[in-house]
C-alpha positions in Angstrom: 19.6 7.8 7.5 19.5 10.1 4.4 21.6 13.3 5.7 22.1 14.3 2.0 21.5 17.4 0.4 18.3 17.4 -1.8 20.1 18.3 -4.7 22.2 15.4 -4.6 19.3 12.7 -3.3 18.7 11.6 -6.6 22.5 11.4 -8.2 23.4 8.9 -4.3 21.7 5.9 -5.9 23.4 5.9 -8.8 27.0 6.9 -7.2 28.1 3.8 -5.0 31.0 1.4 -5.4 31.6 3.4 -8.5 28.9 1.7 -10.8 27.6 3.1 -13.6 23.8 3.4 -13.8 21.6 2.5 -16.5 20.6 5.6 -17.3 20.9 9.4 -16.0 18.9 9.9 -13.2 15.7 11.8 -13.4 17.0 16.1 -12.2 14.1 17.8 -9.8 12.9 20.9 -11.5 13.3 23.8 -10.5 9.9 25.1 -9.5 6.5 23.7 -10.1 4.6 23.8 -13.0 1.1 24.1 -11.2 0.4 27.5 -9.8 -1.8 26.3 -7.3 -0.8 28.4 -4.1 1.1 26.7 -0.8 1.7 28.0 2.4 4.3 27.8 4.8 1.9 26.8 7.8 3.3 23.0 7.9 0.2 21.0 7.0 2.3 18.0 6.4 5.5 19.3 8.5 4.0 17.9 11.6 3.6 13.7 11.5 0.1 14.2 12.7 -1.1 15.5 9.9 -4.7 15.1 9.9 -4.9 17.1 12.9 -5.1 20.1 10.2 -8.3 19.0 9.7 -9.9 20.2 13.3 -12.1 16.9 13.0 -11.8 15.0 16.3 -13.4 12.6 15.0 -10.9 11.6 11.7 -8.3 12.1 14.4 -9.7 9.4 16.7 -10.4 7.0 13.4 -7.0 7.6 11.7 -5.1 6.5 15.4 -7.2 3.8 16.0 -6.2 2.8 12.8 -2.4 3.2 12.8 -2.8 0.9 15.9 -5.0 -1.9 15.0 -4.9 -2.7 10.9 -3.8 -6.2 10.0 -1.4 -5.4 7.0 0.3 -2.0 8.9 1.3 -4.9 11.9 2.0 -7.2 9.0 4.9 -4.5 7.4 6.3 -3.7 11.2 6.5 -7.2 11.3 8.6 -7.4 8.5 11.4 -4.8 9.6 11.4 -6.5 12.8 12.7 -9.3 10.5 15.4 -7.0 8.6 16.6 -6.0 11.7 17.2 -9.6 13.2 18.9 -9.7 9.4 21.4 -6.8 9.9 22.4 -8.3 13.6 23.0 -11.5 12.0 25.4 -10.2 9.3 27.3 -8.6 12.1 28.0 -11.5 13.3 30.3 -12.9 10.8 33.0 -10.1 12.0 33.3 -11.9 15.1 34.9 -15.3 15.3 33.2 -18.2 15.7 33.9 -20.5 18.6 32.3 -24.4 18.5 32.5 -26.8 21.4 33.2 -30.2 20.0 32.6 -33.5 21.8 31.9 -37.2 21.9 32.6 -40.5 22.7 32.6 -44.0 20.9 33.2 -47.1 20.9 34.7 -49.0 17.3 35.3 -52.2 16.1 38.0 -52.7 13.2 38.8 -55.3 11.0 40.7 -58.5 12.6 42.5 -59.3 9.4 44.3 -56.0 9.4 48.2 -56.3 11.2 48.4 -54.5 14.6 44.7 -53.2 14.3 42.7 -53.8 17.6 39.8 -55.3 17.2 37.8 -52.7 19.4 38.9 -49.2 20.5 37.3 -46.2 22.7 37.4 -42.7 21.9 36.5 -40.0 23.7 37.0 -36.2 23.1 36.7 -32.8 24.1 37.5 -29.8 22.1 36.7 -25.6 21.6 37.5 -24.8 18.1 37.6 -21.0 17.5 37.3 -19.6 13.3 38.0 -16.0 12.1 37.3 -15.3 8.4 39.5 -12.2 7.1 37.4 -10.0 4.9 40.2 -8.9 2.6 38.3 -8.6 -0.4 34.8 -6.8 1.5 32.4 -10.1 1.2 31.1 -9.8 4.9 30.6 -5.9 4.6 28.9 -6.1 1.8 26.7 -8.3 3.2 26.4 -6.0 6.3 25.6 -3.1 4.1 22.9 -5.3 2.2 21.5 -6.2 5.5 20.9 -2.8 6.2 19.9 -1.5 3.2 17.4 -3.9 3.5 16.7 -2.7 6.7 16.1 1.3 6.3 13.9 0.2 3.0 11.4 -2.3 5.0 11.0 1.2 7.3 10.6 3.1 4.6 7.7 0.2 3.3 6.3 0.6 6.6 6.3 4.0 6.5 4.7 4.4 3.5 1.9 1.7 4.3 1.0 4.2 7.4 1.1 7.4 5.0 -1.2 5.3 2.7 -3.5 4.0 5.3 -4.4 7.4 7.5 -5.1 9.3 4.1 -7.3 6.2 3.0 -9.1 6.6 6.1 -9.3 10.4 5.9 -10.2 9.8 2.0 -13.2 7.6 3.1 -14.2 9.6 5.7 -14.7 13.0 3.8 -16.7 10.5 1.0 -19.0 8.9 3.7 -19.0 12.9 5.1 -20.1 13.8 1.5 -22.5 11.5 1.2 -24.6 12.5 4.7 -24.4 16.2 3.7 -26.4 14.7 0.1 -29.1 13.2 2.1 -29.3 16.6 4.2 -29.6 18.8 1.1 -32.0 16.1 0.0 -33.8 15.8 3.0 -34.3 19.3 2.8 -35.9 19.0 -0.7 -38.2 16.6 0.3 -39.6 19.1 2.9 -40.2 22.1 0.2 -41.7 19.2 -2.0 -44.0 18.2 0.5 -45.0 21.7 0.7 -45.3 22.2 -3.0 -47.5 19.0 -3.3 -49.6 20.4 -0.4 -50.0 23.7 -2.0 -50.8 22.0 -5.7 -53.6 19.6 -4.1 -55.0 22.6 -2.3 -55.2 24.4 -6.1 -56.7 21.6 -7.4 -59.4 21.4 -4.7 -60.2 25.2 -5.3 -60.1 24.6 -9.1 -57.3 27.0 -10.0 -55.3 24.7 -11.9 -56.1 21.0 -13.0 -55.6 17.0 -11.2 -51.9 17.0 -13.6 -50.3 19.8 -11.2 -50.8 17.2 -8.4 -49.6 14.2 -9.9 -46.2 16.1 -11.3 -46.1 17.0 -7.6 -46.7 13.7 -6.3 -43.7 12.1 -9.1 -41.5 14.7 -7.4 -41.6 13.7 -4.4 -41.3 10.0 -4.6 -37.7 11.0 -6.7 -36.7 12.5 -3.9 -37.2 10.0 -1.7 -36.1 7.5 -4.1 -32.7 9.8 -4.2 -32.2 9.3 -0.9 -32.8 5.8 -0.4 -29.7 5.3 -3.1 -27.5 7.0 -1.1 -27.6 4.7 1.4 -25.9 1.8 -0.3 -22.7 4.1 -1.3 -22.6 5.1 2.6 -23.2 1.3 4.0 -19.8 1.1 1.3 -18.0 3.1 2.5 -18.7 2.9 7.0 -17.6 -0.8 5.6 -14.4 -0.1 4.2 -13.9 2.6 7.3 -14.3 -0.8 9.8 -11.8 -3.0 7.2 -9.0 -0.1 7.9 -9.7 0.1 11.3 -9.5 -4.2 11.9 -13.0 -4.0 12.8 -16.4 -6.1 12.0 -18.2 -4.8 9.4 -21.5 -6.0 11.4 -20.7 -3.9 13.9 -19.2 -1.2 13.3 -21.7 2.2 12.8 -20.2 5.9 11.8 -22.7 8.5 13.3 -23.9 11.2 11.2 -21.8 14.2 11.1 -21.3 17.7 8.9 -18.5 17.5 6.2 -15.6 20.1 7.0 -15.9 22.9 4.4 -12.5 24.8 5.2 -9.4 23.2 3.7 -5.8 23.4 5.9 -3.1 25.3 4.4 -0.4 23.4 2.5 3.3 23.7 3.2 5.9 25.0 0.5 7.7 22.4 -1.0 10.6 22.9 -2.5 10.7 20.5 -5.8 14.3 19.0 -5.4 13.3 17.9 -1.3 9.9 15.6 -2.7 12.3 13.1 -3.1 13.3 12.9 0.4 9.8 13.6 2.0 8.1 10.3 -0.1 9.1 7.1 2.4 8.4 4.9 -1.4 11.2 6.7 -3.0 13.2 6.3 0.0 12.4 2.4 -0.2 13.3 2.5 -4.1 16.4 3.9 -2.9 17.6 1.8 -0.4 16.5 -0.9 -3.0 19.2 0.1 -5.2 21.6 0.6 -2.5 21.4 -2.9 -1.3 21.8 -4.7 -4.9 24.7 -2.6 -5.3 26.3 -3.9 -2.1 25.0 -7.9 -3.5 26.9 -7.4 -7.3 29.8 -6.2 -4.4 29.8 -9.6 -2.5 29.1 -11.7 -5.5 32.5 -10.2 -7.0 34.1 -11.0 -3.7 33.4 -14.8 -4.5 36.6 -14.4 -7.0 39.3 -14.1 -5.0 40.1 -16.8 -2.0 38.3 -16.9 1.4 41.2 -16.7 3.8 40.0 -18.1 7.3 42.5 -18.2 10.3 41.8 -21.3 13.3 42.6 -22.4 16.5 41.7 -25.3 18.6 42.8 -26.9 21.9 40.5 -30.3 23.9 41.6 -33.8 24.9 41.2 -37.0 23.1 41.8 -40.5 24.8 40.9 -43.8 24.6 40.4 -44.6 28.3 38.5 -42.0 30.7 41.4 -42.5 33.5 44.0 -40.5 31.8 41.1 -38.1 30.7 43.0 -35.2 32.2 46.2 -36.1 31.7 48.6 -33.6 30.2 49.6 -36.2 27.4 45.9 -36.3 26.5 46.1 -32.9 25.5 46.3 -31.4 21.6 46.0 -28.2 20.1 46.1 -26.5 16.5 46.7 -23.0 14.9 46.7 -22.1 11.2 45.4 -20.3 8.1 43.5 -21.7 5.5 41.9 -20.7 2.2 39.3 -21.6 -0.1 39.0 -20.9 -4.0 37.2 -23.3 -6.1 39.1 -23.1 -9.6 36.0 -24.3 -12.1 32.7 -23.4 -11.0 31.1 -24.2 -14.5 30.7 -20.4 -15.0 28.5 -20.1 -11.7 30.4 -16.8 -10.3 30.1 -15.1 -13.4 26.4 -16.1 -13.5 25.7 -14.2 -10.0 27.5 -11.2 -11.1 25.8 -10.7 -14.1 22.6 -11.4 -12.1 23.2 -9.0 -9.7 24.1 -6.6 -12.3 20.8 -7.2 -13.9 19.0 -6.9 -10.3 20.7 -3.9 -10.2 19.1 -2.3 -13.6 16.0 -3.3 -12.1 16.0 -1.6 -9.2 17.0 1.7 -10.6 14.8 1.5 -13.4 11.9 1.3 -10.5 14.2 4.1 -8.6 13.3 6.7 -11.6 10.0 5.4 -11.9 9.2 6.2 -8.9 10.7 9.9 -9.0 9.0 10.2 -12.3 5.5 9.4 -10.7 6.3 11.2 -7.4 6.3 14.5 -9.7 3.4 13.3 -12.0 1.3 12.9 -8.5 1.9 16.2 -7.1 1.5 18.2 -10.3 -1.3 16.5 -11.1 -3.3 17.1 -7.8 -2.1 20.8 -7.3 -3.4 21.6 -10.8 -6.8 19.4 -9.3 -6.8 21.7 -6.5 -6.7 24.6 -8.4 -9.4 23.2 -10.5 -11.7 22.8 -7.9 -11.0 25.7 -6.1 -12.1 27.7 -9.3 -15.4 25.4 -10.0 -16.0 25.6 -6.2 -16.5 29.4 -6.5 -18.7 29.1 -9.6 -20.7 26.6 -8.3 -21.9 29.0 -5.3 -22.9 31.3 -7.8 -24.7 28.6 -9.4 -26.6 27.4 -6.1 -27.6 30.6 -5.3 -29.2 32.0 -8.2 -30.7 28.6 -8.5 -31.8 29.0 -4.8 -33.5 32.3 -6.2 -34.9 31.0 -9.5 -36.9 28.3 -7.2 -38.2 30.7 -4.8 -39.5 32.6 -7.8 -41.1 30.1 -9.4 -42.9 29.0 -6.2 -44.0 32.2 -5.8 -45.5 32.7 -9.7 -47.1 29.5 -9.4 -48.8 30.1 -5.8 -50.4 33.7 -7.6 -51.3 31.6 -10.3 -48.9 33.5 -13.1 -47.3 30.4 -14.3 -47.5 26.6 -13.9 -46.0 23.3 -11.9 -43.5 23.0 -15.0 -41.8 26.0 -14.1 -41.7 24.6 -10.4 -40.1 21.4 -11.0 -37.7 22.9 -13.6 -36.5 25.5 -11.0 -36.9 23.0 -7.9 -34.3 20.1 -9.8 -31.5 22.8 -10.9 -31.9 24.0 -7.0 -31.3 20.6 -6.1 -28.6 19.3 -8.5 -26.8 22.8 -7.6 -26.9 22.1 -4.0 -25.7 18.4 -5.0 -23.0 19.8 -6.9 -21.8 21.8 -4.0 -21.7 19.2 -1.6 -19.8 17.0 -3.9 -17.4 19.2 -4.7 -16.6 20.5 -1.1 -15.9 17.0 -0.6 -13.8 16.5 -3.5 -11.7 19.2 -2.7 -11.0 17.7 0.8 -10.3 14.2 -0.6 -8.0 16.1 -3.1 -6.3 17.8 -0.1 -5.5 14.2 1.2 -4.3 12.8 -1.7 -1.7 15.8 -1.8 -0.4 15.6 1.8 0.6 12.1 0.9 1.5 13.0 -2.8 4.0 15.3 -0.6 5.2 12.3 1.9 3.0 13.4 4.5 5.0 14.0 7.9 7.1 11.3 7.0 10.9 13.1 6.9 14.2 11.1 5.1 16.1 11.4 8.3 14.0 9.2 10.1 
């Protein structure tokens, strides 16, 4: 659980047992540098955040996803594993209780005085062990465990985050690319039409045979455009079948219209990133736990103190097996500390220490880039948003240009030249557009989980 404050997120892994950390830890700003506009309407508030989107379809692929990939399954399987670890830590703060028994038969040596030469033994015993933990090795062990623990989550967490806005990346890309072969399509109509109209000029001799052939070029690129896109989109309904634990054989996304409005995104204050990313949250709980190890490898100075009890019945003849005089019992205390050790404790502490360092160096790291991420996309979005607005302006006086020139050309006023200059910047425009629309969607993705996604600290 991380019930802290925000302000304080980042000073907790440096703060336990009283270590000192490396280095300072890295402070939130105060505001962001990027001016790129947010809005309170809880795009990534909500855990399902995709459903922003109002794309059924990404819905349906992003929880088919969360439900079948291999290497999500993989991760759960692994905090299944951390929990089984925290249970067994518990159980060294209950005693242990062994049943003991057997039964032999020796022979001894003849030569010795009063030996028999063969004896039977049998025995029955419960022995019961309780280690004190004076000095805080089996807590620190528990608190290791679930450190552990609450960072595999984290993993798995962050794994999910990374796999929906993969899919919802690829999606908007193989989107992209079928709103390209429209706009394309769409230019091989109007090229069509142009080489119709040139071969009917040449036939009536109002322009020459090179009109037609420019005409005939144009065309084939277009339809050569096309066919390219086509590998890029097999690409990417591929990778869409990998994330989803499907065949690539058979798996087939339908053609579909790319989404052209973008979901609002919520405020977010600085100082709280730290707690909405699940990877800084696994960082964390990284740090947390090799504190708690430097804690129980210190422990290994000072004695293990163990208290034990046993009662069972040991005989030599299975007649008086439940005879009272059969009967024995014990009760003390006992310690352990091994007095030369070769250096070996000292060894673990200062490798602990040193796991220690590493940890929180990859701690800061990952605040650092956490920060890097989110100002770098917001000032992305921004970006775009501004190119997206020019390139509409672009499209459309290009739109216009082309029309124009079709027009001169059909009255005779100028020639094919001017057609197929004004016919490629309509196209690339339109291209342009497309891509960009798309872009800024992908970019949108990539933010949500720059942000953490729906994924909150308390869980």
């Amino acid at each position: 659980m991380f019930s802290a404050k925000p302000s304080h997120v980042l000073a907790l892994a440096f703060g336990l047992h009283g270590l000192a950390a490396s280095g300072a830890p890295p402070e939130a700003p105060a505001q962001w540098k990027s001016t790129q506009p947010m809005s309170k309407a809880a795009a990534t508030a909500s855990d399902n955040w995709w459903q922003v989107f109002n794309d059924p379809q990404l819905s349906q692929l992003i929880t088919e996803a969360t439900s079948t990939y291999p290497g999500l399954q993989a991760v759960l399987a692994r905090v299944e594993q951390a929990k089984a670890a925290v249970i067994s830590s518990r159980a060294s703060w209950f005693p242990r209780v062994d049943l003991n028994g057997g039964a032999s038969r020796d022979k001894f040596s003849e030569t010795i005085v009063f030996s028999l030469p063969t004896s039977n033994t049998f025995s029955t015993g419960l022995e019961l062990s309780y280690e004190l933990d004076l000095w805080g090795r089996i807590r620190g062990g528990v608190k290791a465990a679930k450190a552990q623990e609450a960072s595999a989550t984290a993993d798995a967490h962050a794994l999910g985050l990374m796999l929906r806005s993969e899919v919802a990346r690829v999606y908007f890309a193989l989107r992209s690319i079928d709103e390209e072969k429209q706009a394309l399509t769409n230019t091989l109509k109007l090229r069509q039409e142009a080489l119709d109209m040139a071969t009917a000029r040449v036939e009536a001799g109002a322009t020459n045979e090179l009109d037609r052939v420019r005409a005939e070029a144009e065309l084939a690129g277009a339809q050569a455009e096309i066919a390219a896109l086509t590998g890029p989109r097999a690409e990417l309904e591929n990778t869409l079948a990998l994330l989803l634990g499907r065949m690539a054989s058979s798996y087939q996304v339908p053609v579909r219209k790319l989404p052209t409005a973008l979901p609002a995104i919520p405020t977010v204050v600085p100082a709280e990133l730290v707690q909405r990313r699940p990877d800084v949250a696994s960082a964390m709980k990284q740090v947390e736990m090799a504190q708690a190890k430097v804690g129980v490898t210190k422990a290994a100075y000072f004695p293990k103190v163990t208290l034990g009890a046993g009662i069972g019945v040991e005989t030599s003849s299975t007649s008086n097996y439940f005879e009272r005089d059969s009967n024995e019992w014990t009760v003390g205390l006992r310690f352990s500390l091994p007095l030369t050790v070769g250096g070996q404790r000292k060894a673990a502490v200062d490798a602990a220490k040193a796991a220690l360092k590493e940890v929180q160096g990859n701690y800061e790291e990952k605040v650092l880039t956490a920060f890097k991420e989110v100002e770098s996309l917001m000032a992305t979005l921004s970006a775009q948003e501004t190119q997206l607005a020019a390139q509409k302006r672009l499209q459309a006086a290009a739109d216009k240009a082309s029309k124009l020139a079709r027009q001169r050309y059909a009255e005779g006023v100028t020639t094919y030249l001017e057609v197929i200059e004004a016919d490629r910047t309509a196209l690339s425009s339109h291209r342009g557009y497309v891509q960009l629309q798309g872009q800024r969607l992908m970019t949108t993705v990539q933010l949500i989980k720059a942000l953490g996604g729906g994924w909150k600290a308390a869980q």
